[in-house]
N, C-alpha and C positions, 0 to 999 in steps of 0.2 A: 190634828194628828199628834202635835205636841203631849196632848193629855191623854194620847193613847198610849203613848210610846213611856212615859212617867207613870202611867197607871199599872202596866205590864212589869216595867224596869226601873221601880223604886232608886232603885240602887244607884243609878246615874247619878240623881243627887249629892252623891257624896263625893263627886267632880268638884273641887273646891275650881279650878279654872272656870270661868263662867263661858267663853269663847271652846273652850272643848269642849265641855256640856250639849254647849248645841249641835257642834258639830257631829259629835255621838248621836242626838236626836234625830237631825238630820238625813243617820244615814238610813236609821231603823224606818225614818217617817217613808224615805223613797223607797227600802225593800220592799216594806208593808203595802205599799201603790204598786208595785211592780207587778204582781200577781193580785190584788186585791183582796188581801190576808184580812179575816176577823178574829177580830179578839178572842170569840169564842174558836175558832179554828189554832189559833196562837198556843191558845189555852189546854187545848185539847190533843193536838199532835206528837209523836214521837219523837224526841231529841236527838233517833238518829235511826237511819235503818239498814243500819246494819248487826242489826241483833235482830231475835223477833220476840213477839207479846212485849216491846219495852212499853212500861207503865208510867214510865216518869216522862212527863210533858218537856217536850222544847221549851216553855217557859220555863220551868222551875228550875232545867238544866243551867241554860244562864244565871239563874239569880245565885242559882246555889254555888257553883265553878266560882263566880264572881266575891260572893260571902267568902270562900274558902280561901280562898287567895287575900282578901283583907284580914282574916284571920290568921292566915300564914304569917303576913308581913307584921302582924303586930304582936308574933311570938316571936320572931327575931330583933326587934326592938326591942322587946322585955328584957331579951336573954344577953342578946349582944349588944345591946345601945349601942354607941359609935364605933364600935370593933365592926360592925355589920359594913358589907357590901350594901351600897346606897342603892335605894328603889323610889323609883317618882312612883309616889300613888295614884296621881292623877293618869299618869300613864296603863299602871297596871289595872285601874279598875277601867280605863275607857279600852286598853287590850280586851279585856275579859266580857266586857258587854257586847262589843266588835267582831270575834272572833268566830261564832255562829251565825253573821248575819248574813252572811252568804247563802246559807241554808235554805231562806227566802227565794231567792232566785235557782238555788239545786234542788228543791223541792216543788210541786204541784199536786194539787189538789183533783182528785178523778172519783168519778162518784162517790164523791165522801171523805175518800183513802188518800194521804199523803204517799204519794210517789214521784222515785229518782225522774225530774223534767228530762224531755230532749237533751236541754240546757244543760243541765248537772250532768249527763252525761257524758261531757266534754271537759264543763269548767266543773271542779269542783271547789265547795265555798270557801277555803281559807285563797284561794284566785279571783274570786268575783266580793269576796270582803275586802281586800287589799284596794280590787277597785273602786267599789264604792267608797272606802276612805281617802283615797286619792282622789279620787272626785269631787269631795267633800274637802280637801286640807287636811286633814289629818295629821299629827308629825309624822316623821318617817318610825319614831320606838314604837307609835302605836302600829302600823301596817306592818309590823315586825313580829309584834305580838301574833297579829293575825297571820300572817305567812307561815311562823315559824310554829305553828304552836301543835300540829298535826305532822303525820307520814311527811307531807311534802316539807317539815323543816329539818328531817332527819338528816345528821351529817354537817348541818349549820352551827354556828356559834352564838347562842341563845345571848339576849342581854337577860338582867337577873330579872324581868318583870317578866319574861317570855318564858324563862327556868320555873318560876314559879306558876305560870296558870297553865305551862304544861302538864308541869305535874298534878295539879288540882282537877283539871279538868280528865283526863285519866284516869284519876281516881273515881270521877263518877261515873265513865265510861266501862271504866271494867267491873264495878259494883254490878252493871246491867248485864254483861254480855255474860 
């Protein structure tokens, strides 16, 4: 499952921590079981549905959110080197891979069609992503990332890695709707 979740999520890799890596692996490997997600289904689904005809994949939505946010952070190093507000990378890219996994569990598959589960119904994924990172160990910046990074962190007091994939991820959300 390991090289599914590396194959889809490149980007993990660049988790210089080798102990969060996995536990990032970890949590994708158990969503992906959860509903018995395939790659091609991974590959293929809408990153979100709440817009309609969205064309850009759940996958690509992560990878890109993810890119974005590493390229965020390493224009504020250029600009501000040590004037900058500190940012764990290792946090901010394992936020940014974490932070839709929930989706796994708020979504199901019905003839074909990705639709809101019973499940999502109730919980939705920045709640059942928090949990699966807590189940997993996770730090608490990363379930932060993830809690905080949607509607339900509004009003909270973001750390800079949460400010930043808020924003990022946003941006690709509203490009769609």
């Amino acid at each position: 499952m390991s090289e599914l979740v590396l194959r889809l999520l490149p980007e993990i890799n660049q988790i210089e921590d080798e102990i969060l890596r996995g536990k990032v692996i970890a949590c994708w490997a158990e969503a992906i079981e959860f509903r018995g997600w395939t790659e091609e289904l991974l590959r293929s689904m809408p990153f979100t549905l709440l817009a309609e005809n969205v064309s850009i994949p759940f996958i690509d939505h992560v990878r890109a959110v993810c890119l974005m946010c590493v390229a965020c952070d390493d224009v504020l190093i250029k600009v501000h080197e040590d004037r900058r507000t500190p940012v764990n990378r290792d946090w901010l890219i394992a936020g940014a891979m974490l932070a839709d996994v929930g989706k796994l569990l708020e979504f199901e598959i019905i003839d074909g069609n990705p639709v809101k589960s019973d499940y999502g119904k109730h919980i939705r994924h920045p709640f059942s992503g928090v949990g699966l990172a807590y189940k997993h160990g996770l730090p608490s910046e990363v379930m932060h990332i993830i809690a905080t990074h949607s509607k339900e962190g509004a009003g909270e007091k973001r750390l800079p890695e949460s400010i930043i994939f808020h924003h990022a991820d946003f941006i690709d959300f509203e490009l769609v709707k």
